[in-house]
PyMOL commands that place a pseudoatom at each C-alpha (Angstrom):
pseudoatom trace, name=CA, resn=UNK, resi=1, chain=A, elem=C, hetatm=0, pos=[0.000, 0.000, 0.000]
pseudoatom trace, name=CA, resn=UNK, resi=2, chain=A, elem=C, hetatm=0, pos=[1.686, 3.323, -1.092]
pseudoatom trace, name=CA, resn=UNK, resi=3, chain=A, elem=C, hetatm=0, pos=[2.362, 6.103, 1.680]
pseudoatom trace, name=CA, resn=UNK, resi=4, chain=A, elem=C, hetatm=0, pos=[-1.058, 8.036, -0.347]
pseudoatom trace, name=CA, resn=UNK, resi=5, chain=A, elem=C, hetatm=0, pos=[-3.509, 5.513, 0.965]
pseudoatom trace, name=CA, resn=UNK, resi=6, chain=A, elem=C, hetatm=0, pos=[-2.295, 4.804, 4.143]
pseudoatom trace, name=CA, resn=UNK, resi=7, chain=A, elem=C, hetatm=0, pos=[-4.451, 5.815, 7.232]
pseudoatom trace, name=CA, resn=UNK, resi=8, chain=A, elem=C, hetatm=0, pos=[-2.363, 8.625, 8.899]
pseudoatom trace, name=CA, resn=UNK, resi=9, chain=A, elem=C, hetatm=0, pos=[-2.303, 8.143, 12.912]
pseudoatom trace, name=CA, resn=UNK, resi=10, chain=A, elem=C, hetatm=0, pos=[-3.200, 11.728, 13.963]
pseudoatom trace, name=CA, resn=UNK, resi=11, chain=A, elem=C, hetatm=0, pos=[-1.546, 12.669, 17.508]
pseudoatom trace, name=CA, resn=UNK, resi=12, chain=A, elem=C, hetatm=0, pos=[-3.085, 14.636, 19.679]
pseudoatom trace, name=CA, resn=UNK, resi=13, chain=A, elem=C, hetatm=0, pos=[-1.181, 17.547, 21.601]
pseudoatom trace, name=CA, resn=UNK, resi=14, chain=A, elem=C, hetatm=0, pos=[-2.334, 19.226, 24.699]
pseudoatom trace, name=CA, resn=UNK, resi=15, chain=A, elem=C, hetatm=0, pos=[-3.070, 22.824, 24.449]
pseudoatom trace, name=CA, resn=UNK, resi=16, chain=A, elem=C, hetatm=0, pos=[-1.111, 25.138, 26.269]
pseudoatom trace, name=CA, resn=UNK, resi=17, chain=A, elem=C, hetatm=0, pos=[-2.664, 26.646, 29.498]
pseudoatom trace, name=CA, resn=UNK, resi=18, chain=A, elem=C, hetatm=0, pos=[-4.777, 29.979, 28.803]
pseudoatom trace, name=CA, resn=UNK, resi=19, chain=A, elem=C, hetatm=0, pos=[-3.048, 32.612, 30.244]
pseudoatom trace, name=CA, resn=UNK, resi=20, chain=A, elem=C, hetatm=0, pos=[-4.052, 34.643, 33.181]
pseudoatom trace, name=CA, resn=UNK, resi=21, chain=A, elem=C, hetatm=0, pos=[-5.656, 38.230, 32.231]
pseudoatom trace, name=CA, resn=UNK, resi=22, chain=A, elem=C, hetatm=0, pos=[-4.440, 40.574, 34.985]
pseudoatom trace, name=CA, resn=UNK, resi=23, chain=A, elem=C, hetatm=0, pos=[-5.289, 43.642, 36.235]
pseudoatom trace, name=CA, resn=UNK, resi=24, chain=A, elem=C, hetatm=0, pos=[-3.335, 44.546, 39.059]
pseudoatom trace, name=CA, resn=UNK, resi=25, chain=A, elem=C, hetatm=0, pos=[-1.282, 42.738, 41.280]
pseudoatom trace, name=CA, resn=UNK, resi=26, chain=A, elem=C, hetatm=0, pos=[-0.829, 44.240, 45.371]
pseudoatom trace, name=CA, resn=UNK, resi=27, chain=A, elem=C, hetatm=0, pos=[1.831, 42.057, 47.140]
pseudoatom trace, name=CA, resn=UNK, resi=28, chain=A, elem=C, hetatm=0, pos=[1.322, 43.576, 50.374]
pseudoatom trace, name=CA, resn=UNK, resi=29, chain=A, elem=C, hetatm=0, pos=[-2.346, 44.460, 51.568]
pseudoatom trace, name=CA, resn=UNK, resi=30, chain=A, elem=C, hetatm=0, pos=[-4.067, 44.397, 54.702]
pseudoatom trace, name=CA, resn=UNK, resi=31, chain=A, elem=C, hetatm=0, pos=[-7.366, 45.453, 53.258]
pseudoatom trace, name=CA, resn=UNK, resi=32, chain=A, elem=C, hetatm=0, pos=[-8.566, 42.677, 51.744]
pseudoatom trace, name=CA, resn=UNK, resi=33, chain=A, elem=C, hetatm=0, pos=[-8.519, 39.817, 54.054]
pseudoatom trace, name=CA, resn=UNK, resi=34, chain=A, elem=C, hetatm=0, pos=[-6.995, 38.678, 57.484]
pseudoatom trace, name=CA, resn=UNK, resi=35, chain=A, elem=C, hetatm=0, pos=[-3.502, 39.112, 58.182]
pseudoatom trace, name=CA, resn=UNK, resi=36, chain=A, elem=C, hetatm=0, pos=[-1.320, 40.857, 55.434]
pseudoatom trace, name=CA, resn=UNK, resi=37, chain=A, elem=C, hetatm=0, pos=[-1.861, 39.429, 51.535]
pseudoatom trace, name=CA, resn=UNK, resi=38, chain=A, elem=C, hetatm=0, pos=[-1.202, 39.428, 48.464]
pseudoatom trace, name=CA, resn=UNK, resi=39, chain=A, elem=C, hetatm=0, pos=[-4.017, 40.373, 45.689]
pseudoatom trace, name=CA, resn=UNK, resi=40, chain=A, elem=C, hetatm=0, pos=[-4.419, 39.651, 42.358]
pseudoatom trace, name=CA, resn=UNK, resi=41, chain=A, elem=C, hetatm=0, pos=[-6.921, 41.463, 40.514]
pseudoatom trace, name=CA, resn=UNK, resi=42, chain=A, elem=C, hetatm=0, pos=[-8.087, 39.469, 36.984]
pseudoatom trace, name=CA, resn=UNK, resi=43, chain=A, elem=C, hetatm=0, pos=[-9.234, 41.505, 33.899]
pseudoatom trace, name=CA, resn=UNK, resi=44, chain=A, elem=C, hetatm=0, pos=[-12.504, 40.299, 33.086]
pseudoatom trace, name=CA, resn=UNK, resi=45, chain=A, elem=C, hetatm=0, pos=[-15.592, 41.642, 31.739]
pseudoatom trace, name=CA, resn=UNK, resi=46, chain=A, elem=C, hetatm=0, pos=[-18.473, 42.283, 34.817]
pseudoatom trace, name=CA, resn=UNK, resi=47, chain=A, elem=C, hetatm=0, pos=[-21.296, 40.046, 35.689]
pseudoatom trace, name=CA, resn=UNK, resi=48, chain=A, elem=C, hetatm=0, pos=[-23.540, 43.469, 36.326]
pseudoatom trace, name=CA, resn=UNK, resi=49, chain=A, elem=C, hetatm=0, pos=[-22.518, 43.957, 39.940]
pseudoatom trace, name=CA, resn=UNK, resi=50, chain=A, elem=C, hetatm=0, pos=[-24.162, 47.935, 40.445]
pseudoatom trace, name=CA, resn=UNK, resi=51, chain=A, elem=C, hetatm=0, pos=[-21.378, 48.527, 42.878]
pseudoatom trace, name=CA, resn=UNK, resi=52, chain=A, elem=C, hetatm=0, pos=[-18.217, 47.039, 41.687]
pseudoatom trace, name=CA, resn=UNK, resi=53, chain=A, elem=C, hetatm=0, pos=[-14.744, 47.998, 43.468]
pseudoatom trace, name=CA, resn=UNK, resi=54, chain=A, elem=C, hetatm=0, pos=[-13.152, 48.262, 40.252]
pseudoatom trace, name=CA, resn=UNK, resi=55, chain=A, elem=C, hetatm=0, pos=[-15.416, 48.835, 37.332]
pseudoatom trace, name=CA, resn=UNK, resi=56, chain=A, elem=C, hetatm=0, pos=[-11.607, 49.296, 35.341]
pseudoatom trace, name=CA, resn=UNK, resi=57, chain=A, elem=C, hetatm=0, pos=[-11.345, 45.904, 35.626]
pseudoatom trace, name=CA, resn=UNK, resi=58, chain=A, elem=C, hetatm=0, pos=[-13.843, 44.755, 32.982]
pseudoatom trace, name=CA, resn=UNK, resi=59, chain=A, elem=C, hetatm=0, pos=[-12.463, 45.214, 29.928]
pseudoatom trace, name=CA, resn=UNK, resi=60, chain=A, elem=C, hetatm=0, pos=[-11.137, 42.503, 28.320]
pseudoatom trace, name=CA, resn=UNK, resi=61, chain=A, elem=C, hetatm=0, pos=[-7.843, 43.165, 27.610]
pseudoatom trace, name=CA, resn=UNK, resi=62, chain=A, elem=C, hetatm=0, pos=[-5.512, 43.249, 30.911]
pseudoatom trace, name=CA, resn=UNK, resi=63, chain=A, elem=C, hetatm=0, pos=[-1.080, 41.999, 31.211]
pseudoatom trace, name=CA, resn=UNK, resi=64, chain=A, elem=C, hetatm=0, pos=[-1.432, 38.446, 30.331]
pseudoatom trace, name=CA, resn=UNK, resi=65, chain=A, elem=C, hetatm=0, pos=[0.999, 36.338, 32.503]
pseudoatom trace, name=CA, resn=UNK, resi=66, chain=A, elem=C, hetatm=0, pos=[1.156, 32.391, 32.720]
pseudoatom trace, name=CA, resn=UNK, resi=67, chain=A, elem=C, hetatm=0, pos=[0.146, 30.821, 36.009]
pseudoatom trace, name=CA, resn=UNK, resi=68, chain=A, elem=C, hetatm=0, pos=[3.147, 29.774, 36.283]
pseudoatom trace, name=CA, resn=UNK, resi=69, chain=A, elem=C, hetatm=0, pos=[4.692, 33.442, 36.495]
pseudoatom trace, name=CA, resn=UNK, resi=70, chain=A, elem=C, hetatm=0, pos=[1.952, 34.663, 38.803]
pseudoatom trace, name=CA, resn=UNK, resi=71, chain=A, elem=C, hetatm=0, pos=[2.612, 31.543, 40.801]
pseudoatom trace, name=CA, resn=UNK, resi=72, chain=A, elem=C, hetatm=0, pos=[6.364, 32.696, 41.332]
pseudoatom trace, name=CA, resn=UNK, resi=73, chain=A, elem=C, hetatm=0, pos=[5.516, 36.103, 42.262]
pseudoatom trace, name=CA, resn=UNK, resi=74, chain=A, elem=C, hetatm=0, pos=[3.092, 34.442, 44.974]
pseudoatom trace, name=CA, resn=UNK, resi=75, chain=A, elem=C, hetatm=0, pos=[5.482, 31.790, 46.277]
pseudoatom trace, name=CA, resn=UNK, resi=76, chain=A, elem=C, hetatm=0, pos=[8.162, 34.490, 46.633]
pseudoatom trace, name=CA, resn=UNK, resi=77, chain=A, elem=C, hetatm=0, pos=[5.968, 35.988, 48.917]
pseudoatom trace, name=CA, resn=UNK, resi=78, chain=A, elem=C, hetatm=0, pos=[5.562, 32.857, 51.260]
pseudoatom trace, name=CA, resn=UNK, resi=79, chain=A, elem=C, hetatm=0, pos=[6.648, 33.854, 54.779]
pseudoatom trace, name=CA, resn=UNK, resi=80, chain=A, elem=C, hetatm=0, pos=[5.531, 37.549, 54.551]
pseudoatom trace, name=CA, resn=UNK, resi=81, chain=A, elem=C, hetatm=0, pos=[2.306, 37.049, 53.795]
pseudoatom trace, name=CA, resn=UNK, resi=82, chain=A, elem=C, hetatm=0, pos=[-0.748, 35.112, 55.289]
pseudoatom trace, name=CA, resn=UNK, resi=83, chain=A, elem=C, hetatm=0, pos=[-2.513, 34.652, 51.749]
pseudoatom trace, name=CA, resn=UNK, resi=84, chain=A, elem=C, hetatm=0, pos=[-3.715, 35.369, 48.647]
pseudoatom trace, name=CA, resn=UNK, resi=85, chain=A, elem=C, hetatm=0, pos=[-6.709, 37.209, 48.077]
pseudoatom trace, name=CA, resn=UNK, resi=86, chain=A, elem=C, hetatm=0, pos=[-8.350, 36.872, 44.183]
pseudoatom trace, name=CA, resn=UNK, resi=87, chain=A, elem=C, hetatm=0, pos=[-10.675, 39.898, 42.864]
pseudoatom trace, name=CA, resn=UNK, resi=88, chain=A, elem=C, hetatm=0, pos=[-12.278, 41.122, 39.642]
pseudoatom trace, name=CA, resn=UNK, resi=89, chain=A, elem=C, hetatm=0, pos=[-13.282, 42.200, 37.596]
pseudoatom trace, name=CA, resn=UNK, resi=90, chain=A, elem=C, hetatm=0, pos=[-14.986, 38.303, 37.546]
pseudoatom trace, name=CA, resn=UNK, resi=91, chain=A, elem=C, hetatm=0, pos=[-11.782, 36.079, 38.188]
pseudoatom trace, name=CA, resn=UNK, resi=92, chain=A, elem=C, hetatm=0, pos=[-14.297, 32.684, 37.640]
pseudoatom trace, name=CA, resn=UNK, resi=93, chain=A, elem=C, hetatm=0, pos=[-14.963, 34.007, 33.811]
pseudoatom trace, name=CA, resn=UNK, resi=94, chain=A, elem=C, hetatm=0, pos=[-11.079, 32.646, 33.912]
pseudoatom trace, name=CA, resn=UNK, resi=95, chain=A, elem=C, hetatm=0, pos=[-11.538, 29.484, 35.954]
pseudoatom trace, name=CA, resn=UNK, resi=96, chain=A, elem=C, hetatm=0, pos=[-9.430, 26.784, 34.330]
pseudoatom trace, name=CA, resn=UNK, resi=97, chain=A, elem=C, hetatm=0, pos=[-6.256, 29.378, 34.646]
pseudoatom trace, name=CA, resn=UNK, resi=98, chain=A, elem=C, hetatm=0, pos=[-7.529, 30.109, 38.186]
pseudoatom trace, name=CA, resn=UNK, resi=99, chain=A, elem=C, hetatm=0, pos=[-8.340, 27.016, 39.427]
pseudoatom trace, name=CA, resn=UNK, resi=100, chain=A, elem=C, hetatm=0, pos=[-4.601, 25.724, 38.010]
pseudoatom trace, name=CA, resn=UNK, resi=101, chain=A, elem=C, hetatm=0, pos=[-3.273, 28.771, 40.099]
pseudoatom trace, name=CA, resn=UNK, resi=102, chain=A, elem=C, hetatm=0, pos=[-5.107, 28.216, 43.095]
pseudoatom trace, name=CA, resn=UNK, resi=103, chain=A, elem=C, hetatm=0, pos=[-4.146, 24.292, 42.883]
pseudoatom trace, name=CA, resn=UNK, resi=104, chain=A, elem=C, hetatm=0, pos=[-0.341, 25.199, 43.000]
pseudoatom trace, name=CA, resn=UNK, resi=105, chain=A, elem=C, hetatm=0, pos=[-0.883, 27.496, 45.780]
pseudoatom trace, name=CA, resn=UNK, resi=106, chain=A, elem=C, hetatm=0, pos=[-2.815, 25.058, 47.874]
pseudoatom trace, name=CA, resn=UNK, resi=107, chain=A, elem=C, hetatm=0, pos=[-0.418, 22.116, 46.973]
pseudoatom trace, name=CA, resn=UNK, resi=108, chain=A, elem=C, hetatm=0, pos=[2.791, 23.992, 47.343]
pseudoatom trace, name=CA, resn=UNK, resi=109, chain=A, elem=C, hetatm=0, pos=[2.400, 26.865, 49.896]
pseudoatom trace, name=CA, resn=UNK, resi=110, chain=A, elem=C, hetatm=0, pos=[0.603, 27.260, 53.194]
pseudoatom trace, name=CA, resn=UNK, resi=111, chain=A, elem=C, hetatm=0, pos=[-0.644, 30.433, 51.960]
pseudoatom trace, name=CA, resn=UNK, resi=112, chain=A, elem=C, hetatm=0, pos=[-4.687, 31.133, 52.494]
pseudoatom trace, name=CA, resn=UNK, resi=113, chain=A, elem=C, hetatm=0, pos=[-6.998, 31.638, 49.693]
pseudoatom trace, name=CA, resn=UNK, resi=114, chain=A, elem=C, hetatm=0, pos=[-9.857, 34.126, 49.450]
pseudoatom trace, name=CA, resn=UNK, resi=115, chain=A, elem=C, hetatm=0, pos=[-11.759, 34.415, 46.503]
pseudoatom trace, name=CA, resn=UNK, resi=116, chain=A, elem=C, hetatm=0, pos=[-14.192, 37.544, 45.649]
pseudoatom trace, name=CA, resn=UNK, resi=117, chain=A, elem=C, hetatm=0, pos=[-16.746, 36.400, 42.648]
pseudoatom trace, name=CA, resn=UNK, resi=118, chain=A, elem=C, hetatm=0, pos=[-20.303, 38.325, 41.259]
pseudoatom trace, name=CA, resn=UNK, resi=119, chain=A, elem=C, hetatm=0, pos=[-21.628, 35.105, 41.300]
pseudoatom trace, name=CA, resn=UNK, resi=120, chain=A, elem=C, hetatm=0, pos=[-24.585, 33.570, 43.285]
pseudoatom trace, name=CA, resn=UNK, resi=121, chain=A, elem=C, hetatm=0, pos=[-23.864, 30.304, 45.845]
pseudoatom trace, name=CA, resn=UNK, resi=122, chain=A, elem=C, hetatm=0, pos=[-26.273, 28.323, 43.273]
pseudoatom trace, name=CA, resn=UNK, resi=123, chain=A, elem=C, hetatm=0, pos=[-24.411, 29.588, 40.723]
pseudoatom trace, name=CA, resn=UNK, resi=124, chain=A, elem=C, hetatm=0, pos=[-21.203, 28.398, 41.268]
pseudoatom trace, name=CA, resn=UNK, resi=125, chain=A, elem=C, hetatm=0, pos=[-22.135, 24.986, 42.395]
pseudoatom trace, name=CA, resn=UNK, resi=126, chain=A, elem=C, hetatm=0, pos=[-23.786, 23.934, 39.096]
pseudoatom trace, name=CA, resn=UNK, resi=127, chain=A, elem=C, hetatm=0, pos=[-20.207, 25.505, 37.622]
pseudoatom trace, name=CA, resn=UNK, resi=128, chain=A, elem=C, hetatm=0, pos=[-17.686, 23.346, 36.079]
pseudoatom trace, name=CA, resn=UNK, resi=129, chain=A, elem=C, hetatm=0, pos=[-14.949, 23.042, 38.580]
pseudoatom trace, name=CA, resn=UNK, resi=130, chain=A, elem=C, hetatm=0, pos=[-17.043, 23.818, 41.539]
pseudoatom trace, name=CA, resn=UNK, resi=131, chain=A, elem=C, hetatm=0, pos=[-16.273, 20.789, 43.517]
pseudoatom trace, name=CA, resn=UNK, resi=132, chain=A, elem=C, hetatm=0, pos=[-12.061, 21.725, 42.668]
pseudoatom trace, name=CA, resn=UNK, resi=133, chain=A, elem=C, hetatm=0, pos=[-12.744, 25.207, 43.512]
pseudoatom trace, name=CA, resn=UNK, resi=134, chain=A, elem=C, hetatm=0, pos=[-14.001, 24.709, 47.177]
pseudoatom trace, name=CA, resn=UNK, resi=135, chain=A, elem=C, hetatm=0, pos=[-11.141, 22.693, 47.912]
pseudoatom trace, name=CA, resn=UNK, resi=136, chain=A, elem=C, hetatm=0, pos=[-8.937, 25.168, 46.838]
pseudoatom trace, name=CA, resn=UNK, resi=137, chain=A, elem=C, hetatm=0, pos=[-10.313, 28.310, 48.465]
pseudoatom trace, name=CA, resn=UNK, resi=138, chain=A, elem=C, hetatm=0, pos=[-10.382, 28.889, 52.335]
pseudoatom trace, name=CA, resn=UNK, resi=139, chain=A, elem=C, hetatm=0, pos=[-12.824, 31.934, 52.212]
pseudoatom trace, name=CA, resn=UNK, resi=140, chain=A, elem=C, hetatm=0, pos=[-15.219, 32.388, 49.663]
pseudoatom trace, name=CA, resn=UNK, resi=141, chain=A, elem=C, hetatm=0, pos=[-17.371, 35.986, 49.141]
pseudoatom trace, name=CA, resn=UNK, resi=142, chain=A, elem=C, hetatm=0, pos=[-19.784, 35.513, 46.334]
pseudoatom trace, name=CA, resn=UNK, resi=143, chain=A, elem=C, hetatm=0, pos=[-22.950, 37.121, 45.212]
pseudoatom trace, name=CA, resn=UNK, resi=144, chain=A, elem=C, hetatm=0, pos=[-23.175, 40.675, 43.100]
pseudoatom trace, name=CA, resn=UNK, resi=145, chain=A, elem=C, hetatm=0, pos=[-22.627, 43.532, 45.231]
pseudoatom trace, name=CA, resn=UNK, resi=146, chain=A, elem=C, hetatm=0, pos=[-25.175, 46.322, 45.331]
pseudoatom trace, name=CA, resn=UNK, resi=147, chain=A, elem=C, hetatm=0, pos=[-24.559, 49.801, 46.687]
pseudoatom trace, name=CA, resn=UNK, resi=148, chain=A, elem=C, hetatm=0, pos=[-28.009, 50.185, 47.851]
pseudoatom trace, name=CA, resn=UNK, resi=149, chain=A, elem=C, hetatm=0, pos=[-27.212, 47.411, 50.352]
pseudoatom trace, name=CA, resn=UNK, resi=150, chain=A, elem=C, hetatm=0, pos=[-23.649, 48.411, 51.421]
pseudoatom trace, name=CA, resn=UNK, resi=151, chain=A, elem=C, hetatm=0, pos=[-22.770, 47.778, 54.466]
pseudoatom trace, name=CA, resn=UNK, resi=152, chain=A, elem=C, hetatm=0, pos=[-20.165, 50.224, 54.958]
pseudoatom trace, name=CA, resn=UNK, resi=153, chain=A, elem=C, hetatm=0, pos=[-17.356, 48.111, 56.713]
pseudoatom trace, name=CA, resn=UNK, resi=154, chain=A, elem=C, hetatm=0, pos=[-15.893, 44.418, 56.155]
pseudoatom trace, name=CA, resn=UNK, resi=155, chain=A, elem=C, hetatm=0, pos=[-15.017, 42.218, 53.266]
pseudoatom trace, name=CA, resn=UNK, resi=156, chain=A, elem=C, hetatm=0, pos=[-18.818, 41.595, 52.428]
pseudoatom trace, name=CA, resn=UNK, resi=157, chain=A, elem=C, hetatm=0, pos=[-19.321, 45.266, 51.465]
pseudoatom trace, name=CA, resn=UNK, resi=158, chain=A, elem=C, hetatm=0, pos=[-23.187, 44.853, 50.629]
pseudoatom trace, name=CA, resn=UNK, resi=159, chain=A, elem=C, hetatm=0, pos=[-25.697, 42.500, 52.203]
pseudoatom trace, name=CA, resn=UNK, resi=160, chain=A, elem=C, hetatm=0, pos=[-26.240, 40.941, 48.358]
pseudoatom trace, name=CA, resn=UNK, resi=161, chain=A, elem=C, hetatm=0, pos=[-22.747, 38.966, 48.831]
pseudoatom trace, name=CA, resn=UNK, resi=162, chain=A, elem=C, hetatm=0, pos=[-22.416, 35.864, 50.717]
pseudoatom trace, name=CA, resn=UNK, resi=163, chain=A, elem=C, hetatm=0, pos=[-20.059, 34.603, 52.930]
pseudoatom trace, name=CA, resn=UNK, resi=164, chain=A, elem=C, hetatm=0, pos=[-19.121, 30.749, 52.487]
pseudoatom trace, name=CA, resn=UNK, resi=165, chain=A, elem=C, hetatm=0, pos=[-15.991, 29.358, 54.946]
pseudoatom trace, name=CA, resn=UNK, resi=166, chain=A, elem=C, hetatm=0, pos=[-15.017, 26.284, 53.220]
pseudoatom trace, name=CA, resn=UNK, resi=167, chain=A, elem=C, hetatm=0, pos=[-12.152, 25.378, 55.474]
pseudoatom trace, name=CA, resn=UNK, resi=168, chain=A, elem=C, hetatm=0, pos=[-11.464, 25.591, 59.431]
pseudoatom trace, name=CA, resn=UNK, resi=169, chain=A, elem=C, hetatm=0, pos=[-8.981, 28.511, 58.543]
pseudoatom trace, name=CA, resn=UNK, resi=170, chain=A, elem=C, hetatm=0, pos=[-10.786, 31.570, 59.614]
pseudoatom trace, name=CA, resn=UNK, resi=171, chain=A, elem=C, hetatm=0, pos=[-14.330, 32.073, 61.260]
pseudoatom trace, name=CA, resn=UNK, resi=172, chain=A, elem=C, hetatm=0, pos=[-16.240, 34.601, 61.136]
pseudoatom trace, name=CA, resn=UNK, resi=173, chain=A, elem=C, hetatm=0, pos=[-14.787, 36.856, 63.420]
pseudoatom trace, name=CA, resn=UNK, resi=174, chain=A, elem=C, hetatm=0, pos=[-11.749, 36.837, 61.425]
pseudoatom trace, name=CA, resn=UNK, resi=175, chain=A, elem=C, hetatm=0, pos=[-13.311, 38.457, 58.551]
pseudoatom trace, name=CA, resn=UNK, resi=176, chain=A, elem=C, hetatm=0, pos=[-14.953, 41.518, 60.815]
pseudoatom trace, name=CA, resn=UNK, resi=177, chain=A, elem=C, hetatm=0, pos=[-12.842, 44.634, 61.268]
pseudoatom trace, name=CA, resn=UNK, resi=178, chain=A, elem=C, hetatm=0, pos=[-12.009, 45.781, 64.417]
pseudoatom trace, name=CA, resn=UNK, resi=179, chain=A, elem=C, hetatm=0, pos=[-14.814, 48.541, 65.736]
pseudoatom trace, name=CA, resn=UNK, resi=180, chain=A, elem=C, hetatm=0, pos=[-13.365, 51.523, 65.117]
pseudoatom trace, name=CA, resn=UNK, resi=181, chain=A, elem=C, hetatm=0, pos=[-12.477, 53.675, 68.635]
for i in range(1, 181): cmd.bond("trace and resi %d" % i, "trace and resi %d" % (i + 1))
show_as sticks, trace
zoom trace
């Protein structure tokens, strides 16, 4: 049989992670979580949230870096920070680069995770991923935030978002400011 009319094999190659779409990157915060942390802000369109920290944050476009770099820049950070905190924009409109992310911090740090999203608890668990992303994240805020309903202190910011504590890590009190004297 000539080389013509043979069958070709086709091989199959893995495509290369997506790329994370960044907006800003704080190393050292201690506004956006307990303890001092690192936050990464992703560039990602909005999911209508009328009070949105950043609205700047929704375009599309945004410094693309691989996981893998923004991974670095975390683990460099291991030992003066207490964790990571992950904002929008919406970072889960990226969730296979996130989720890879937040699997190399959980699996190669003992850094805390705290993830802001615009979605709703029912939401997310009917996501892809949803199952992976609880076991990656220690604090999880999620809902859309509305001004109307702010609550003027805390990580919540508006009564729309929910609080979810997948892990023994923090409670509660934790994520409450101290009252102001």
């Amino acid at each position: 049989m000539s080389d013509e009319l043979r069958p070709r094999q086709l091989t199959w190659a893995p495509r290369p992670p997506r790329p994370l779409r960044v907006h800003a990157f704080e190393p050292f915060s201690e506004t956006d979580g307990p303890g001092t942390r690192a936050v990464l802000w992703l560039q990602s369109r909005t999911l209508g949230c009328p009070s949105c920290r950043d609205p700047k944050a929704h375009a599309r476009r945004g410094h693309q870096v691989t996981g893998e770099e923004m991974f670095a820049h975390i683990a460099l950070l291991t030992g003066w920070i207490e964790g990571v905190t992950i904002r929008g924009g919406e970072p889960l409109l990226q969730r296979r680069p996130v989720l890879r992310l937040l699997a190399r911090i959980r699996d190669e740090t003992s850094l805390s995770v705290i993830l802001f999203t615009g979605y709703t608890w029912p939401e997310l668990v009917r996501m892809p991923g949803a199952t992976a992303l609880r076991d990656r994240v220690d604090v999880l805020l999620s809902g859309r935030g509305d001004e109307d309903r702010h609550l003027g202190e805390g990580l919540r910011g508006s009564s729309g978002k929910t609080v979810h504590l997948l892990t023994d890590r923090y409670t509660a009190a934790d994520l409450t400011p101290p009252p102001s004297t």
